[in-house]
Residue frames relative to the residue before (quaternion, step in Angstrom):
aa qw qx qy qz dx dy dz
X 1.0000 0.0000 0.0000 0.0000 0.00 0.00 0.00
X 0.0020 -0.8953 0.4430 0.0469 3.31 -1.40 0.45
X 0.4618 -0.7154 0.3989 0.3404 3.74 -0.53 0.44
X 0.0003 0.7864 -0.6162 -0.0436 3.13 -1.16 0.16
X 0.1145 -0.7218 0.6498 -0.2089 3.32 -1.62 0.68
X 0.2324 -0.7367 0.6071 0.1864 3.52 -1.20 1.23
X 0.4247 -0.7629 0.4868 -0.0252 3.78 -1.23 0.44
X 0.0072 -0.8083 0.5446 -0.2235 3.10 0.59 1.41
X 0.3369 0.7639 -0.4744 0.2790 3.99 -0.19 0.16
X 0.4898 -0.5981 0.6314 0.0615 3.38 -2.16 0.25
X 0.0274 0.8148 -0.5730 0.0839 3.49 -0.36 1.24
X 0.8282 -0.1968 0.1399 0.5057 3.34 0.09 0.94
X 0.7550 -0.1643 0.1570 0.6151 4.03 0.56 -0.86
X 0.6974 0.5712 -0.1928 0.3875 2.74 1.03 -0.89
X 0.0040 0.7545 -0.6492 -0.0958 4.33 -0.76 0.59
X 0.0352 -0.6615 0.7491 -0.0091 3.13 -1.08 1.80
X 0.0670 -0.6116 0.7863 0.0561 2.85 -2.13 0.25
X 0.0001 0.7667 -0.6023 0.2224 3.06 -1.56 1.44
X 0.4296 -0.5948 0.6340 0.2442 3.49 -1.29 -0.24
X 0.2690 -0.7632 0.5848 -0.0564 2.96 -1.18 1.49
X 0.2558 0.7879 -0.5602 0.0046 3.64 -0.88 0.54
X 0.1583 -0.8058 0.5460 -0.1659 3.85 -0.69 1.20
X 0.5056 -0.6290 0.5516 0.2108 3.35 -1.33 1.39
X 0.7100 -0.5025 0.4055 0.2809 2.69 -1.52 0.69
X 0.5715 0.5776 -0.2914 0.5048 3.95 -0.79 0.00
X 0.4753 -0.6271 0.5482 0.2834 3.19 -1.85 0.13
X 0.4971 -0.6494 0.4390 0.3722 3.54 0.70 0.21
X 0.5153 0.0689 -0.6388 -0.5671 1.31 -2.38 -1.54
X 0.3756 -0.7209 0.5385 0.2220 3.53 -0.88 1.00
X 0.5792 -0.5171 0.5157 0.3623 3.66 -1.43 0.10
X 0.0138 0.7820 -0.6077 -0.1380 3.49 -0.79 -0.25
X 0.4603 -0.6607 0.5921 -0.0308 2.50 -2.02 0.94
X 0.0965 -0.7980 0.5910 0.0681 4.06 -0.46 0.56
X 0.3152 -0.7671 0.5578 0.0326 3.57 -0.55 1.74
X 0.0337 0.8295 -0.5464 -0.1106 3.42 -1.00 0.77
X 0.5259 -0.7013 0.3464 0.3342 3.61 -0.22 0.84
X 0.2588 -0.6521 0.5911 0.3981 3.54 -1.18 -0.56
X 0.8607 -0.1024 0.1105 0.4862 3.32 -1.11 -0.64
X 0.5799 0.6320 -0.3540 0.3728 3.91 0.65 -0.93
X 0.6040 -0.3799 0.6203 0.3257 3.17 0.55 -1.57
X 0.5417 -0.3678 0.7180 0.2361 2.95 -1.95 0.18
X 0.4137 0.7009 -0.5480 0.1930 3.91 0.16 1.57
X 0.7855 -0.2390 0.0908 0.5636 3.65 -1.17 -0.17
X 0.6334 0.6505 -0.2862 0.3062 3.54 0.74 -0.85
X 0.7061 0.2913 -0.3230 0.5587 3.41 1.12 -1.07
X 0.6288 0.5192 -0.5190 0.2564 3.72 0.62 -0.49
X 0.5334 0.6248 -0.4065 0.3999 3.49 1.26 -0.86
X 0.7524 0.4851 -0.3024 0.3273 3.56 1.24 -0.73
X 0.5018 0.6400 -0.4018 0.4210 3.22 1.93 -0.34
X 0.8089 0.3988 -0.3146 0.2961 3.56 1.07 -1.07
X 0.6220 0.5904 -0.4248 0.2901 3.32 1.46 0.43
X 0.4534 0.6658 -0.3305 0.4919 3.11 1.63 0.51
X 0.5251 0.4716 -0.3701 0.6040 3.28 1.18 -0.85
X 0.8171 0.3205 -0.3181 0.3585 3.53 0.09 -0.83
X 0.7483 0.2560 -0.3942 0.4681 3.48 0.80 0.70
X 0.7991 -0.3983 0.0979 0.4397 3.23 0.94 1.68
X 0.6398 0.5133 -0.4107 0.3981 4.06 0.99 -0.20
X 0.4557 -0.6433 0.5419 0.2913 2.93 -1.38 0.19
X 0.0710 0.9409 -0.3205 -0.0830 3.98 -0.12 0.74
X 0.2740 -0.7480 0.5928 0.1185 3.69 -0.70 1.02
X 0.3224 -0.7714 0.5486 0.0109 3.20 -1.10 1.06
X 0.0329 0.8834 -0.4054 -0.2326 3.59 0.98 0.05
X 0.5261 -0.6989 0.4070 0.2629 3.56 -0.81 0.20
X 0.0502 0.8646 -0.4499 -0.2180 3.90 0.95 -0.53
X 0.5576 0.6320 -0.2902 0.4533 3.68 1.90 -0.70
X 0.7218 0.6237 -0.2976 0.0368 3.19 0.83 -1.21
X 0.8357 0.1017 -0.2795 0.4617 3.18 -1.14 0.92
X 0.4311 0.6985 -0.3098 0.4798 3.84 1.72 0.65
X 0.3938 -0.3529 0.7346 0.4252 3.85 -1.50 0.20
X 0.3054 -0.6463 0.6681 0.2068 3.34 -1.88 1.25
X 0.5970 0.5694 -0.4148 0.3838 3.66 1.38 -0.42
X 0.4574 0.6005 -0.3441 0.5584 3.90 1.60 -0.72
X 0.7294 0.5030 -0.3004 0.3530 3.70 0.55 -0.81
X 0.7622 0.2576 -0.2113 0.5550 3.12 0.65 -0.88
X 0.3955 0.5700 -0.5404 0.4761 3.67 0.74 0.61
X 0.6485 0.5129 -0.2837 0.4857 3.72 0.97 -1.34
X 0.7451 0.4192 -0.2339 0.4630 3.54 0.39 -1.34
X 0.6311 0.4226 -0.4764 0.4429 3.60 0.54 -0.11
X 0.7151 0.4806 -0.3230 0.3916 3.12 0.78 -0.92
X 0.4875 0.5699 -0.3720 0.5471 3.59 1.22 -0.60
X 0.6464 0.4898 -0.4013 0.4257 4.35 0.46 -0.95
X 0.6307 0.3508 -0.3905 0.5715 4.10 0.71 -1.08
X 0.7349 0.5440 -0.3419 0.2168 3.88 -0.21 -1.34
X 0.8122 0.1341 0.3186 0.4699 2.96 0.54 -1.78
X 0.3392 0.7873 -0.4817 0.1819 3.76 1.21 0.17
X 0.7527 0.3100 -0.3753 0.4433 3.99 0.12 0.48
X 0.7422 0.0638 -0.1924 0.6388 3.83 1.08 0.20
X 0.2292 0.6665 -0.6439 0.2977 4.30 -0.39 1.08
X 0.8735 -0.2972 0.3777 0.0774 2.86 -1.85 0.02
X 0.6818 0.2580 -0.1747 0.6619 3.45 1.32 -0.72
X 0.3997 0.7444 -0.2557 0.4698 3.40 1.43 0.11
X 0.7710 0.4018 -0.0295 0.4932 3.05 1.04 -1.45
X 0.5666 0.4753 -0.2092 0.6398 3.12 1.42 -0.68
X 0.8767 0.1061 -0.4082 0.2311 3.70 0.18 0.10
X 0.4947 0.6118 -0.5207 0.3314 3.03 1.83 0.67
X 0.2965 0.6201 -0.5552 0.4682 4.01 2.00 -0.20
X 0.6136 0.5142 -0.4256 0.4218 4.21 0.14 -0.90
X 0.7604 0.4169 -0.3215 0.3803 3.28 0.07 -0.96
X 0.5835 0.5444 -0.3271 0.5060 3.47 0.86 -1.07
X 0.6646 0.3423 -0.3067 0.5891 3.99 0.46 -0.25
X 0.6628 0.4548 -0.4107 0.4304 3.10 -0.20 -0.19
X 0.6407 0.6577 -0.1363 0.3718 3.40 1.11 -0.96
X 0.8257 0.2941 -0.0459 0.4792 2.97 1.82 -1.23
X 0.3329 0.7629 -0.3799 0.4036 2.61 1.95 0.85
X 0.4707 -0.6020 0.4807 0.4300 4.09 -0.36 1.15
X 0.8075 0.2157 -0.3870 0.3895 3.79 -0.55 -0.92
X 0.5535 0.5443 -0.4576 0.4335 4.37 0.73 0.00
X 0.2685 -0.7075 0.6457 0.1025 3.43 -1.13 0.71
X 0.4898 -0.7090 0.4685 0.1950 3.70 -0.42 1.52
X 0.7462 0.4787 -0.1329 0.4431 3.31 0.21 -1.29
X 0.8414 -0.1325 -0.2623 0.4535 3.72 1.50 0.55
X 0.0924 -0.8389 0.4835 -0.2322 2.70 -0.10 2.04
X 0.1227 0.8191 -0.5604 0.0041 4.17 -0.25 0.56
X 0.3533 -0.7548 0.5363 0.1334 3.68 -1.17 -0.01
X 0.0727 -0.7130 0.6965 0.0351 3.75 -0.71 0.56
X 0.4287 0.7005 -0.5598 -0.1101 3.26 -1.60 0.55
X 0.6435 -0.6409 0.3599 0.2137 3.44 -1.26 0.01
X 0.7527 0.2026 0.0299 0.6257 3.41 -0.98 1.04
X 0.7987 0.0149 -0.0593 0.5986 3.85 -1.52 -0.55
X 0.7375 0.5929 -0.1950 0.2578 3.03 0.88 -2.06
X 0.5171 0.5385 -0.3116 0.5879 3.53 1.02 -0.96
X 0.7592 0.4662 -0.2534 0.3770 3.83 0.04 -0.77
X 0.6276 0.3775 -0.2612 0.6288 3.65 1.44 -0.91
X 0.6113 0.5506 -0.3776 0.4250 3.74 0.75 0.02
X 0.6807 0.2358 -0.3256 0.6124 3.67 0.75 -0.66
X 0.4658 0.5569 -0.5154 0.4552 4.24 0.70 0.01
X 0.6831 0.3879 -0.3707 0.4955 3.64 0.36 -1.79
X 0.6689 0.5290 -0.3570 0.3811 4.11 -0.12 -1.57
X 0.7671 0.3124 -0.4151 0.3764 4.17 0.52 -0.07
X 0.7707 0.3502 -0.2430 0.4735 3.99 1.56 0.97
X 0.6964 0.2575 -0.2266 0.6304 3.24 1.80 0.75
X 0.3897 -0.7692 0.4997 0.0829 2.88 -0.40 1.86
X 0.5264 0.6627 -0.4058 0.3450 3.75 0.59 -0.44
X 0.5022 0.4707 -0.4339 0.5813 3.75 1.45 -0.72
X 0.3407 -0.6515 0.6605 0.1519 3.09 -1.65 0.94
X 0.7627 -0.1109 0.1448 0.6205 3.67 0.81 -1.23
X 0.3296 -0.7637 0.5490 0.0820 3.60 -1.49 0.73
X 0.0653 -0.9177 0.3733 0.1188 3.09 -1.11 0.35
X 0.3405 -0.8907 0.3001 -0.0258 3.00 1.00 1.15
X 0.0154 0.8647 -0.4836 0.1347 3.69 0.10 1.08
X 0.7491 -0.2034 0.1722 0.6065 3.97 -0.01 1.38
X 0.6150 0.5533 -0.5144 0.2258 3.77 0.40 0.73
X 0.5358 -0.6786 0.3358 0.3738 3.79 -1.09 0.40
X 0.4353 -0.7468 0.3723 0.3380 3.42 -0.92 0.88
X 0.6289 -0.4838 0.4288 0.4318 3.67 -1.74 0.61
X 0.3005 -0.6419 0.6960 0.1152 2.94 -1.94 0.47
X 0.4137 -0.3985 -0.7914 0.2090 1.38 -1.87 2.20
X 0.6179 -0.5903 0.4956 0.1556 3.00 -1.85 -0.07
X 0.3123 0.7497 -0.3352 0.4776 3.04 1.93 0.02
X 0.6271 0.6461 -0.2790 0.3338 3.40 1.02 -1.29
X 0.5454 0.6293 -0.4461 0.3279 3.37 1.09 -0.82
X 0.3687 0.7287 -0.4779 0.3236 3.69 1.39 -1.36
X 0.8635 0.3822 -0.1772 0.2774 3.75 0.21 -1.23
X 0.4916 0.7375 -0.3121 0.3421 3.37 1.82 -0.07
X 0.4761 -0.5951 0.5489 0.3434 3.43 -1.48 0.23
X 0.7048 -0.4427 0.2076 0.5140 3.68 -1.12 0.21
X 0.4638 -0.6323 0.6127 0.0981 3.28 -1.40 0.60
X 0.1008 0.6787 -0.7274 0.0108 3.93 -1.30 1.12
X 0.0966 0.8237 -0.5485 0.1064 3.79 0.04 1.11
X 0.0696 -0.8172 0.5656 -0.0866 3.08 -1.15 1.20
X 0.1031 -0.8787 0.4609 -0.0691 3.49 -0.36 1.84
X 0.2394 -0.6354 0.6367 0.3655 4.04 -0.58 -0.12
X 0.5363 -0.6161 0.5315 0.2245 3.15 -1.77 0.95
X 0.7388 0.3718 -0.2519 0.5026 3.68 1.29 0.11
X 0.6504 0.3436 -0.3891 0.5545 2.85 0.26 1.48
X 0.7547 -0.5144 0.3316 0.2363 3.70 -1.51 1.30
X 0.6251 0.4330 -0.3606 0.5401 3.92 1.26 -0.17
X 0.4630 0.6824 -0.5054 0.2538 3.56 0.93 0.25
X 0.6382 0.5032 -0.2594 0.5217 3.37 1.16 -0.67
X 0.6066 0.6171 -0.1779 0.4687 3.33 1.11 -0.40
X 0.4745 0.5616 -0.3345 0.5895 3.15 1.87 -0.68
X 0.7397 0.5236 -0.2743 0.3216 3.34 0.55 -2.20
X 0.6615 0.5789 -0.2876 0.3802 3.70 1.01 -1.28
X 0.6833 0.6246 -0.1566 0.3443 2.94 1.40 -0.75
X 0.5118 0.6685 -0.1607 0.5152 3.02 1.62 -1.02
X 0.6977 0.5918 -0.1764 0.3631 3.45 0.73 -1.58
X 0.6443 0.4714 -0.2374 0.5534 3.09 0.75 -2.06
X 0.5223 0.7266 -0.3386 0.2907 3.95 0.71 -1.39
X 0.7241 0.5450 0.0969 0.4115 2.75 0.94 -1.95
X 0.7211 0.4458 -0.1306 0.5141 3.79 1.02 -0.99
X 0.7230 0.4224 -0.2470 0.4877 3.03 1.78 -0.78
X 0.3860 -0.6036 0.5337 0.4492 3.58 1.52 -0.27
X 0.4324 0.5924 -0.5878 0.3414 3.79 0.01 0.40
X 0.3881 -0.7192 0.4885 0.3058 3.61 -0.79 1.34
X 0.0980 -0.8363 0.5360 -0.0612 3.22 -1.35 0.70
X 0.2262 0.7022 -0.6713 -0.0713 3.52 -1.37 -0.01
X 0.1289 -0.6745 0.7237 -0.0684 3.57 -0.67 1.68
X 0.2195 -0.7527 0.6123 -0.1020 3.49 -1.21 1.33
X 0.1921 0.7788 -0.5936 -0.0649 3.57 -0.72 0.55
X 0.4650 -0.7700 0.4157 0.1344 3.08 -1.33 1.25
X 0.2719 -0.6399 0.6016 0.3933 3.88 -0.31 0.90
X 0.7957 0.4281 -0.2073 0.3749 3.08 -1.86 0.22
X 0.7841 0.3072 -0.3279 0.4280 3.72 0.22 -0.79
X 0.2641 -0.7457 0.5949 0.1427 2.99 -1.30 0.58
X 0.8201 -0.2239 0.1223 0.5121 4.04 -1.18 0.17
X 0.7716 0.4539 -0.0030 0.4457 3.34 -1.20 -0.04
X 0.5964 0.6064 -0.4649 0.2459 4.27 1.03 -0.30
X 0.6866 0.3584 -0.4235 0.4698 3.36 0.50 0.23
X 0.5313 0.4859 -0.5862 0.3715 3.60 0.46 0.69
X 0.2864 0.8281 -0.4754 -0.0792 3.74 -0.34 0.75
X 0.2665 0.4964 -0.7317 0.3837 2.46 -0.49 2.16
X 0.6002 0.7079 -0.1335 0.3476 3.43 1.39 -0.12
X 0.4309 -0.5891 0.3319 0.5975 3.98 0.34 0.28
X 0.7404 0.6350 -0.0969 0.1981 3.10 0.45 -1.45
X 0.3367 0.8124 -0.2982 0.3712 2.92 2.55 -0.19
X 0.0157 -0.7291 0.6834 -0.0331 3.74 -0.94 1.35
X 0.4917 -0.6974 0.4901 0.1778 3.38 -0.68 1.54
X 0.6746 0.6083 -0.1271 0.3985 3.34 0.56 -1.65
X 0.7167 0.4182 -0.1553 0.5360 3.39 0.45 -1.44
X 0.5819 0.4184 -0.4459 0.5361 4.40 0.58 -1.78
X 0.5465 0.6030 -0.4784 0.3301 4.31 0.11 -0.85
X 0.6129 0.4885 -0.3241 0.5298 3.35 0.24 -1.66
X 0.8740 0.3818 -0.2227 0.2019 2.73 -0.73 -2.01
X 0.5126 0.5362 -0.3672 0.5611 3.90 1.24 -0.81
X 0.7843 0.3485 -0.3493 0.3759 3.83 0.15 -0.90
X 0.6796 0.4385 -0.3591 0.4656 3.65 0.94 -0.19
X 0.6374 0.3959 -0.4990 0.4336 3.42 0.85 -0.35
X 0.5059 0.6696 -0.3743 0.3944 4.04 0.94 -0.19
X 0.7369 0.4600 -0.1418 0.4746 3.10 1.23 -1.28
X 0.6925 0.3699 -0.3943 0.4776 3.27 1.05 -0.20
X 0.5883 0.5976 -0.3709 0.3990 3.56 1.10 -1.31
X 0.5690 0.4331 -0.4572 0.5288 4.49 1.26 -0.40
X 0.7360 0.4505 -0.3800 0.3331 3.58 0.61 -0.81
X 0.7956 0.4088 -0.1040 0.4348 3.87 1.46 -0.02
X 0.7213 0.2547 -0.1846 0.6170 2.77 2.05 0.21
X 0.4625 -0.7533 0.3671 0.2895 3.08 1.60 -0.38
């Protein structure tokens, strides 16, 4: 079982809002910071917050839309990926996430990681190469930061990509740089899937592949957070 709770608040400058879901118990639990893709903060990612709760994590859902034009957003955030893609604005806003979470009583600070998808998957291996406090990422189909050198500074890496679709190479580049830099790692690409497979509520939903991927990012996120 798990709790839950939306998140409306002040973090220094920053106002986030999110979705909250937690195991049962008094902790301290690990946590976990969700980043959406393109949708939003919708049924899908919360469904993803409570399967974390239900395998012991504390999870934050951040919002990046909220109270915003989502079409204004992703005008900003592209423009933020050419300009400014390892230290911007949505940057700031999800390392203000982490820092709450953190100071939540039942969340242990000291192990805290982050999966996301798509944009999200892309602001996750950006955010993970200037805040040591991430322990491990998880990167789902997102594009890597520029330069790519940056990765040198990252915590371990569980990335999962479909072989249909334009982040596949992005996986491979990833891997390499991963690799050259000694940063631990496990980059996965899925024959067959295509954008979007671990959303299933989505066409694009691959049963087979969201499995894997869900059981390796579990398997690493116990081996780095415990």
């Amino acid at each position: 079982m798990y709790t839950e709770e939306i998140i409306g608040l002040t973090v220094g400058q920053e106002k986030l809002s999110g979705y909250s879901a937690y195991p049962d118990g008094d902790g301290p639990f690990p946590g976990v910071v969700i980043i959406h893709e393109i949708f939003g903060l919708n049924e899908n990612i919360k469904d993803i917050a409570h399967r974390f709760a239900e395998a012991g994590y504390a999870a934050f859902a951040i919002d990046l839309f909220a109270g915003r034009n989502r079409a204004i957003c992703m005008s900003r955030f592209m423009a933020q990926m050419l300009t400014s893609p390892l230290n911007n604005s949505s940057i700031r806003t999800l390392k203000q996430a982490l820092t709450y979470l953190g100071e939540q009583p039942r969340v242990d600070a000291n192990r805290i990681g982050a999966i996301g998808f798509c944009m999200g998957g892309g602001f996750a291996i950006a955010w993970a190469t200037s805040d040591n406090r991430l322990k491990t990422i998880a990167p789902f189909y997102g594009a890597n930061p520029r330069p790519l050198e940056a990765v040198s500074r990252s915590c371990p890496v569980v990335g999962s990509y479909p072989a249909a679709d334009f982040t596949a190479k992005q996986a491979t580049k990833l891997d390499e740089a991963l690799t050259t830099y000694n940063i631990e790692h496990d980059i996965k690409i899925y024959p067959g899937a295509k954008h979007s497979f671990f959303n299933d509520q989505g066409k694009s939903y691959d049963a087979a592949a969201s499995k894997d991927a869900w059981e390796r990012v579990l398997a690493y996120f116990q081996k780095h957070l415990g």
